[in-house]
C-alpha positions as CSV (number, residue, x, y, z in Angstrom):
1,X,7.1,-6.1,-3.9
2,X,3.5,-5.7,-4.0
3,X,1.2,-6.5,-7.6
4,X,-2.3,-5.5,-7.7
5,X,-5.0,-6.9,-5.9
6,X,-5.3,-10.3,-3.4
7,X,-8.8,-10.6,-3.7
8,X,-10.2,-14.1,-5.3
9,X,-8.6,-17.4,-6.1
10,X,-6.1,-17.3,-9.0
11,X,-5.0,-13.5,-8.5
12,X,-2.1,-12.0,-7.7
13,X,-0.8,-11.3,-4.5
14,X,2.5,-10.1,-3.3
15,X,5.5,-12.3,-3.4
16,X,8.2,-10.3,-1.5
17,X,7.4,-12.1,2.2
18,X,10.4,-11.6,4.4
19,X,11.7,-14.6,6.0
20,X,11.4,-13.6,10.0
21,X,13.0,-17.3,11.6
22,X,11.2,-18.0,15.1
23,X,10.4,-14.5,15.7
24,X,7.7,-14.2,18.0
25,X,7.7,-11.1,19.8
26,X,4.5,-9.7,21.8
27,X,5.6,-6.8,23.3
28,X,3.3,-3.5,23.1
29,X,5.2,-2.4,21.0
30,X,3.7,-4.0,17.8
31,X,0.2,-3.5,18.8
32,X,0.7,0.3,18.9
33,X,2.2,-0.2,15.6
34,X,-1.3,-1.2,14.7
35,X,-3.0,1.0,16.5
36,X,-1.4,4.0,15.1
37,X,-2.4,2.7,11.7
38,X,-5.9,1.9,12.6
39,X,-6.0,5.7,12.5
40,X,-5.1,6.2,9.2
41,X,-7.5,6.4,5.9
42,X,-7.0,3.2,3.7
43,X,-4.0,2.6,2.5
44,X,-3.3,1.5,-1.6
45,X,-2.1,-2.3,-0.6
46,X,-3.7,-4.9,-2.3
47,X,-7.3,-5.0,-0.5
48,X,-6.8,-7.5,2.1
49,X,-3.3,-6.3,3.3
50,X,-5.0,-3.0,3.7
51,X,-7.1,-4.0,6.1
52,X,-5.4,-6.6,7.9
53,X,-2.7,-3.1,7.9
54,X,-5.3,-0.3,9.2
55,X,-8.5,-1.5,10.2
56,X,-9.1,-4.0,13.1
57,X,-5.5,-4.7,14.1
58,X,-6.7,-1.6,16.6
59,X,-7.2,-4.2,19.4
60,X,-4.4,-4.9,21.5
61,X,-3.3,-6.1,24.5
62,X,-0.8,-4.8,26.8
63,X,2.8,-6.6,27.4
64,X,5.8,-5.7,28.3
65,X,8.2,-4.9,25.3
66,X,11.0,-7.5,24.3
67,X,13.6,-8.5,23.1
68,X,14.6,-4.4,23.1
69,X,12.1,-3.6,20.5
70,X,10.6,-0.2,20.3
71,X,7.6,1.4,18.8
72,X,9.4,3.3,15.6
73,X,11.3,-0.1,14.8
74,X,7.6,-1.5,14.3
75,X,6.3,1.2,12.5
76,X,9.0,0.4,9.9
77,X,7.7,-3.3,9.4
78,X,5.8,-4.7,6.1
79,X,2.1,-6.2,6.7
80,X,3.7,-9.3,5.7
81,X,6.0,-9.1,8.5
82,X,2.9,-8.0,11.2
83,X,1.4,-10.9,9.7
84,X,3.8,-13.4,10.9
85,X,4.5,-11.7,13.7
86,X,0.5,-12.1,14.6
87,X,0.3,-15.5,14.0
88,X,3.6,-16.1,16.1
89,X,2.3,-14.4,18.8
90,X,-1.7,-16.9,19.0
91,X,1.2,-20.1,18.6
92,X,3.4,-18.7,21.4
93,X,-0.3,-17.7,23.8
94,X,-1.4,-21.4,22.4
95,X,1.9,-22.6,24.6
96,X,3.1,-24.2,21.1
97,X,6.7,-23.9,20.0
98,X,5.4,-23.8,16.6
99,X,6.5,-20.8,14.5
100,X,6.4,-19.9,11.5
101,X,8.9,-17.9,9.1
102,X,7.0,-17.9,5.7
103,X,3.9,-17.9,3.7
104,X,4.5,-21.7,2.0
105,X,6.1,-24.3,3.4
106,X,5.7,-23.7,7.0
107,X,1.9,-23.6,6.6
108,X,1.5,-26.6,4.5
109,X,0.9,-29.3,7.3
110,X,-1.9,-27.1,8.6
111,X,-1.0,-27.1,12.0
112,X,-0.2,-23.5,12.6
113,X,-3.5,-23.0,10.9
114,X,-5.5,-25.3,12.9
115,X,-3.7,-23.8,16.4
116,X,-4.2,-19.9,15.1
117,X,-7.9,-21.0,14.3
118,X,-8.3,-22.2,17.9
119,X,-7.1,-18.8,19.1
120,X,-8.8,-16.1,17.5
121,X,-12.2,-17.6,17.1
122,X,-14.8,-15.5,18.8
123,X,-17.3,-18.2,19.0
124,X,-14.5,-21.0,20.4
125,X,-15.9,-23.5,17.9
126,X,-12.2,-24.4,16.2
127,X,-10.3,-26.7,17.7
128,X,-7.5,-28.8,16.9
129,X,-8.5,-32.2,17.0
130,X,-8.1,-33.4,13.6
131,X,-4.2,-32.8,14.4
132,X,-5.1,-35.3,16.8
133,X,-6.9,-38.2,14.4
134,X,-4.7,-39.6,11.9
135,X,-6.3,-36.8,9.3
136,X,-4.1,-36.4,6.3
137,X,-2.3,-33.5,5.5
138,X,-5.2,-32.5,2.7
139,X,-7.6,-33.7,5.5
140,X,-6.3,-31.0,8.0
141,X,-6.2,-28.1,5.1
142,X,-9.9,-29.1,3.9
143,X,-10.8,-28.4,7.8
144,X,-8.9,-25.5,7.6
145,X,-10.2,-24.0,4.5
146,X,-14.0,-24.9,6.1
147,X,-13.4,-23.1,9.5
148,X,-11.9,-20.1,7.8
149,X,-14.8,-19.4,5.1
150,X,-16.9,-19.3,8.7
151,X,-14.9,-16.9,9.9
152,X,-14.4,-14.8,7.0
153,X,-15.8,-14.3,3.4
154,X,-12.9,-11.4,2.0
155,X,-10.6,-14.5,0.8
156,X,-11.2,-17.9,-0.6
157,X,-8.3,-20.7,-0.4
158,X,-8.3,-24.2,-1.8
159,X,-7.1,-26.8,0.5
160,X,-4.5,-28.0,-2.6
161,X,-3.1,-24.3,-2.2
162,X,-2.3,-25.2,1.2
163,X,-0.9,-28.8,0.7
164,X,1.1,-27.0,-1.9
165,X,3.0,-24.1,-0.3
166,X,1.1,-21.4,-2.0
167,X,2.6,-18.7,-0.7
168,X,0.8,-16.0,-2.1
169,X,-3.0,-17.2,-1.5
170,X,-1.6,-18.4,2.1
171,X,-0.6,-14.7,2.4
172,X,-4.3,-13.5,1.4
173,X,-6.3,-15.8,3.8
174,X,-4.0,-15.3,6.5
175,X,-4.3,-11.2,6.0
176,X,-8.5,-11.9,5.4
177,X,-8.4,-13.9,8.9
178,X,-6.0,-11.2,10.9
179,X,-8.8,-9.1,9.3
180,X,-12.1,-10.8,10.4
181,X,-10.7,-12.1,13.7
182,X,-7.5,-10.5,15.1
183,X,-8.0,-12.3,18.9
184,X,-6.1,-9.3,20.4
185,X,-7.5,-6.8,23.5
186,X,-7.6,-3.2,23.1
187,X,-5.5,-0.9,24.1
188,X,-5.2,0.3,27.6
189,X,-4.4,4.1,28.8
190,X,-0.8,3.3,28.8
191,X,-0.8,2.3,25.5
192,X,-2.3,5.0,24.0
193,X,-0.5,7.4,26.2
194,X,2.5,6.0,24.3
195,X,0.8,6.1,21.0
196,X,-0.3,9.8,21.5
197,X,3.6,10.7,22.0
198,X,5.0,9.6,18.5
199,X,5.3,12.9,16.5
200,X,1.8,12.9,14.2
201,X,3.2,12.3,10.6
202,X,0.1,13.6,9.0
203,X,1.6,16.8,8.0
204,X,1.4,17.7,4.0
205,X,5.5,16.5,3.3
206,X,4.8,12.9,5.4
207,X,1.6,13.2,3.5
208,X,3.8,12.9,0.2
209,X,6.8,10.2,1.7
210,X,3.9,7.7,2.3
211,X,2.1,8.5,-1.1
212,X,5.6,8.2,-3.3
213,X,6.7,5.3,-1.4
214,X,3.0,3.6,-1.9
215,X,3.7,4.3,-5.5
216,X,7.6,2.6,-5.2
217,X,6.4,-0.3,-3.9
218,X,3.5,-0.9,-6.0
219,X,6.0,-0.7,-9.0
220,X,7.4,-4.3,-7.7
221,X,11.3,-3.3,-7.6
222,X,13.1,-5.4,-6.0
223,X,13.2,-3.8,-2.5
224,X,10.3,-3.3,-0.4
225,X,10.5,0.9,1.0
226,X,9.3,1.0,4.5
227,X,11.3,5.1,5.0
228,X,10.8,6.9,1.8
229,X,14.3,9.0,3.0
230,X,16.5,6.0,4.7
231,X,15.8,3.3,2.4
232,X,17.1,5.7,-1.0
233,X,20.2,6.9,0.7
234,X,22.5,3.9,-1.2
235,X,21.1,5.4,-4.6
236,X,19.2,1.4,-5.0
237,X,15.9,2.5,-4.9
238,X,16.1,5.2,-7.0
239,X,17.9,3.7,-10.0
240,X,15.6,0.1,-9.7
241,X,12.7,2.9,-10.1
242,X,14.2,4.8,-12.8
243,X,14.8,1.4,-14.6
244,X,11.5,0.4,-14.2
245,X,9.6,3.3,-15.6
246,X,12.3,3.3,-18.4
247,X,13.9,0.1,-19.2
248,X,17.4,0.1,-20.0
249,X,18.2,3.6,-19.1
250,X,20.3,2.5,-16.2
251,X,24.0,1.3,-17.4
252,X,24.2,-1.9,-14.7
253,X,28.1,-1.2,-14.9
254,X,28.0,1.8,-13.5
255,X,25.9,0.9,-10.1
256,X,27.2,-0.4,-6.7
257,X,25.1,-3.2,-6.2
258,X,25.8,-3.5,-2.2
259,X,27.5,0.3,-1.2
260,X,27.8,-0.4,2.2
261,X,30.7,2.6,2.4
262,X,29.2,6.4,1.6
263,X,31.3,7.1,-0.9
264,X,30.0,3.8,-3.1
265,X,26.7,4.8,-2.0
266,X,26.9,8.8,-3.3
267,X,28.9,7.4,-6.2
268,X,25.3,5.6,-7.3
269,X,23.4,9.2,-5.7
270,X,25.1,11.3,-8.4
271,X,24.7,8.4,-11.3
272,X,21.2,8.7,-10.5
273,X,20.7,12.7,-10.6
274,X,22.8,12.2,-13.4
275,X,20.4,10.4,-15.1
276,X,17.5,12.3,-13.9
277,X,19.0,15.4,-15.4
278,X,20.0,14.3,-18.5
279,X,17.7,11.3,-19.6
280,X,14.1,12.5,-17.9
281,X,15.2,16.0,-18.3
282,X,13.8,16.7,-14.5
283,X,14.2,19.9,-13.3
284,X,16.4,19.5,-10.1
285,X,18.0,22.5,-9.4
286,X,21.2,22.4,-6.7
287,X,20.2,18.8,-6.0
288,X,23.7,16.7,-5.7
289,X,24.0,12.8,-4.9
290,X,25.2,14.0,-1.3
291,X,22.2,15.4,-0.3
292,X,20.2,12.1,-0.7
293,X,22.4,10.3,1.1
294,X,22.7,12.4,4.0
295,X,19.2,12.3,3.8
296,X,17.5,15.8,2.7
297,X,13.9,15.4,2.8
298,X,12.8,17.8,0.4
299,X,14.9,17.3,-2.8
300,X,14.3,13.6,-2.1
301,X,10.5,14.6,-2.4
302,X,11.1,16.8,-5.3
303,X,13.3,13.9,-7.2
304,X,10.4,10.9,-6.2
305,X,7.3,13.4,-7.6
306,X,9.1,14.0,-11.0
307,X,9.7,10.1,-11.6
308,X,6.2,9.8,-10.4
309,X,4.6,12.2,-12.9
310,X,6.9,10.8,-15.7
311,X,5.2,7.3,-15.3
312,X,1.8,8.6,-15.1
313,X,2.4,10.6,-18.0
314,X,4.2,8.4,-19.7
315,X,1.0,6.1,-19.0
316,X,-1.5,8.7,-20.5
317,X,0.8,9.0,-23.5
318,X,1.0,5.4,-24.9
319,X,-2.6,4.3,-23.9
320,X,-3.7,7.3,-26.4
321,X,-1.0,6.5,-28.6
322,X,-2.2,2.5,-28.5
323,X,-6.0,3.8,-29.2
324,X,-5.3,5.7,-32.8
325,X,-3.9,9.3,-30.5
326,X,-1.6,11.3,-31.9
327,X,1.1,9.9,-29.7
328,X,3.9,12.0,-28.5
329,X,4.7,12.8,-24.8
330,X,1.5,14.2,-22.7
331,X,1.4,16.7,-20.2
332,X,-0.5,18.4,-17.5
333,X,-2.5,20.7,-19.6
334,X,-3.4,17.2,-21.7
335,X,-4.8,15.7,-18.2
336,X,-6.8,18.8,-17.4
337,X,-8.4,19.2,-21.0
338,X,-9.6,15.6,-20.3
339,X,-10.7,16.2,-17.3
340,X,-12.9,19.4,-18.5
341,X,-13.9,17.7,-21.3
342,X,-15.2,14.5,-19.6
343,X,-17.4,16.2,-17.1
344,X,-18.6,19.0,-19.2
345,X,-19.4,16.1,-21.8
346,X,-21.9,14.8,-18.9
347,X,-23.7,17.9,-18.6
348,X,-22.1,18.7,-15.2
349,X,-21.5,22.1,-13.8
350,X,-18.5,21.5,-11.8
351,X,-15.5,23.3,-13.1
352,X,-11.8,23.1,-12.9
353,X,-9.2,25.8,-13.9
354,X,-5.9,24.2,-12.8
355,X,-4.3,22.3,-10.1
356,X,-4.3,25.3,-7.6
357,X,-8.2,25.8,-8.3
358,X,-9.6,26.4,-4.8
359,X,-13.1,25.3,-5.6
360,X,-11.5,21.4,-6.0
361,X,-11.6,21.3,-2.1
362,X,-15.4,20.6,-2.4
363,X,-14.7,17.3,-4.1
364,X,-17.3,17.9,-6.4
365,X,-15.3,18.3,-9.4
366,X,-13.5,14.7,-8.8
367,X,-17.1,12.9,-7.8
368,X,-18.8,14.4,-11.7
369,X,-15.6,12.9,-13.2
370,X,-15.9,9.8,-12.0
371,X,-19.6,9.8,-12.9
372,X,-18.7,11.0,-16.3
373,X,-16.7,7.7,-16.8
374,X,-18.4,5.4,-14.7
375,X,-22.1,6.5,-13.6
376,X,-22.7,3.2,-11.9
377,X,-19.6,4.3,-9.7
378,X,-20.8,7.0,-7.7
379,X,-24.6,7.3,-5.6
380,X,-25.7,10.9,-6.0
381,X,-27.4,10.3,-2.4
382,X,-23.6,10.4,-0.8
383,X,-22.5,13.5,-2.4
384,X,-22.8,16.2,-0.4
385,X,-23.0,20.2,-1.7
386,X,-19.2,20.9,-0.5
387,X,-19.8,23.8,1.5
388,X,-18.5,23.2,5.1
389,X,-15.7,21.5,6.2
390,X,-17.3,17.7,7.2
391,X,-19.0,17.9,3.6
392,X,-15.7,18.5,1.9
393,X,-14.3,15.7,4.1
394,X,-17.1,13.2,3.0
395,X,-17.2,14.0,-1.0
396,X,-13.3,13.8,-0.8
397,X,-13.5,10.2,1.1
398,X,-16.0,9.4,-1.4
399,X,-14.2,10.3,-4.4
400,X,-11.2,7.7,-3.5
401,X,-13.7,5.3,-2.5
402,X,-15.4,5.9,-5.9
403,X,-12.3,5.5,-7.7
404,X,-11.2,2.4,-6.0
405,X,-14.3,0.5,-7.1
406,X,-13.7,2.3,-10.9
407,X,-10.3,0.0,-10.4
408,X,-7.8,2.9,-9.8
409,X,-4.7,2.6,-8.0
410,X,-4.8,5.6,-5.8
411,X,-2.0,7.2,-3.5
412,X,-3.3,10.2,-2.2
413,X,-5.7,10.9,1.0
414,X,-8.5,12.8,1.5
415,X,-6.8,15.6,3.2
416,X,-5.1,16.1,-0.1
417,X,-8.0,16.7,-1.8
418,X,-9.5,19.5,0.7
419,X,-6.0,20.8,1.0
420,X,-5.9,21.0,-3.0
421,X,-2.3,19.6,-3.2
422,X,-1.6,19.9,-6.9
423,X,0.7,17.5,-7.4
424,X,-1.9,14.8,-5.5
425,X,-4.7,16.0,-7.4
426,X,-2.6,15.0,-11.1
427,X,-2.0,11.9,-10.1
428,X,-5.5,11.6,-9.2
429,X,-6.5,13.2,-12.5
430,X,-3.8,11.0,-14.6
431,X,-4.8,7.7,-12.7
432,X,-8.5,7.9,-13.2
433,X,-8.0,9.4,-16.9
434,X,-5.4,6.1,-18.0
435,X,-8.2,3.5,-16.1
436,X,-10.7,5.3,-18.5
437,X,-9.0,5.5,-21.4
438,X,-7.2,1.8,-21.0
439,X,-10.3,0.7,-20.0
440,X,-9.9,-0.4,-16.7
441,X,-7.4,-0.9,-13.6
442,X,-4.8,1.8,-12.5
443,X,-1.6,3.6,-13.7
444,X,1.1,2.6,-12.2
């Protein structure tokens, strides 16, 4: 599950971190895994995952691939998991036969540390002598905690946190560090040969997957969604969601809690359209528990947005409930009067009829909302008139970047925005409206 943000001392960071045993694969395998992230806009993980999970990670070398891995079974893994694979892979090219499973205990001596230092350090100044001098095991972290704020300034660790186990600060520096310093080579033509052959899953429908399972996993269920359609198909997922977003309204007595067989898992499927029928009241016309399990992309699409809007909604609603509203459910057209009202409040000229307004591919409108909340949020120098397709492309980047800083928990790309994909643009709308009105950080 992944809370929040991982960005300072004393904040929250995720706690779900696989346990991977001596795992140390190199093959090229999981470097195109990063590679073909490195492509991809910023990602809603907590700050430092994100990058460690799409920006730098680009550089790889190339090995052969082992123990029969292949390129789509890394595509599936968590950043958590790429992060211990990286830092198995500098102790296995270190000649160690250290490796490390966790976040906590299996950092706490400082030695992987000290031997991952060694390796990824562009100037060579780390080394691993104080493993060497008798140092203590706070001794080892302090040096630890020193080399690293050298290398890096996105995370801060205490050497205590180290000594400790702290498993969620040790997963922040160590993602801050894969960040700042990966030690990898880039790719060659072979490995972006096989890189350019995966099937592009950029495409408006993939577009959606990643954004709803984003959203999932931000909601800290107990599983961690890597394949928005394979990971649902036991009716799990979708019940821990439903449960979330409205405790109590699944009957625990009625779930399978490990339907390995079909029939136990579309047993929980219809429980759970069930549910969505009758207690959300979602409009899910011929959808039956068989067709999630078998895997039918668009009604599981359809299900996922409708449990998305609900929370966001349901968001909107008791933050202007809390602040003297009139309470009651909101809706779209409540979003979208906000909206209007906010920027025309600012004097603004940008307009916005509904969801399908065309003129919302300029990025404009989004940029004068955030302005109207936040004016400190957004430099008038960036913005751009909107007019070709680059300019749309820029205000649109700009807009999520805006919004990030505003404290918004965003799930939508750029693309969406120049595309004008409705249901992207409310939960753009609804995030940005419940950070204003709640006076700071996202819906989720």
């Amino acid at each position: 599950a992944c809370p929040t943000l991982v960005l300072q001392h004393g904040q929250t960071a995720p706690l779900a971190v696989p346990l991977l045993g001596s795992c140390a694969s190199s093959g090229r395998a999981w470097r195109l895994w990063a590679a073909r992230h490195s492509q991809k806009e910023a990602q809603p993980l907590p700050r430092v995952l994100e990058l460690a999970a799409a920006c730098k990670v680009a550089q790889f070398t190339a090995f052969s691939i082992q123990d029969g891995e292949t390129l789509e079974d890394l595509l599936k893994l968590t950043p958590e998991q790429i992060l211990l694979r990286w830092i198995n892979f500098h102790l296995k090219e270190a000649g160690s036969n250290r490796r490390v499973a966790n976040f906590g205990h299996d950092l706490c001596d400082s030695e992987a540390y000290c031997i991952l230092l060694k390796q990824i350090d562009p100037e060579g100044k780390c080394n691993t002598n104080v493993l060497r001098g008798g140092a203590d095991k706070l001794q080892r972290a302090a040096y630890v905690v020193e080399q690293g704020a050298r290398l890096t300034t996105e995370f801060r660790i205490r050497p205590a946190d180290i000594v400790k186990a702290n498993e969620k600060l040790n997963l922040g520096f160590c993602a801050a560090l894969f960040n700042a310093c990966p030690g990898l080579e880039p790719p060659d033509e072979q490995d972006l040969s096989l890189l350019a052959e995966l099937p592009d899953d950029d495409g408006g429908d993939s577009r959606e997957e990643r954004a709803f399972r984003m959203w999932i996993n931000s909601l800290g269920i107990e599983r961690y969604v890597t394949n928005l359609f394979d990971d649902v198909r036991d009716g799990m997922v979708i019940l821990q969601v439903m449960d979330r977003i409205q405790p109590g309204v699944v009957d625990h007595s009625r779930v399978n809690l490990n339907p390995t067989m079909v029939f136990k898992q579309t047993e929980n499927c219809n429980y759970a359209v069930d549910l969505a029928k009758d207690a959300f009241h979602f409009s899910l016309v011929g959808i039956q528990g068989n067709d999630i399990v078998v895997g039918n992309g668009k009604l599981a699409l359809a299900l996922f947005w409708q449990q998305m809007r609900y929370s966001l909604l349901g968001t909107v609603a008791a933050l202007k409930s809390s602040l003297g509203g009139s309470g009651g459910a909101a809706s779209d057209e409540d979003i979208l009067r906000w909206a209007r009202e906010k920027v025309g409040s600012a004097g603004a000229t940008a307009s916005l009829r509904d969801l399908h307004d065309k003129s919302l591919s300029s990025g404009l409108f989004l940029v004068e909302l955030l302005a109207a909340v936040e004016p400190r949020c957004v430099d008038r120098d960036l913005v751009t008139p909107g007019v070709t397709d680059e300019e749309k492309k820029l205000n649109a980047k700009y807009a999520i970047s805006s919004a990030r800083k505003l404290g918004c928990t965003l799930f939508l790309l750029w693309e969406d925005i120049v595309e004008v994909r409705p249901k992207m643009i409310l939960s753009f709308l609804a995030t940005v409206m419940a950070t204003a009105v709640g006076g700071g950080g996202g819906a989720q």
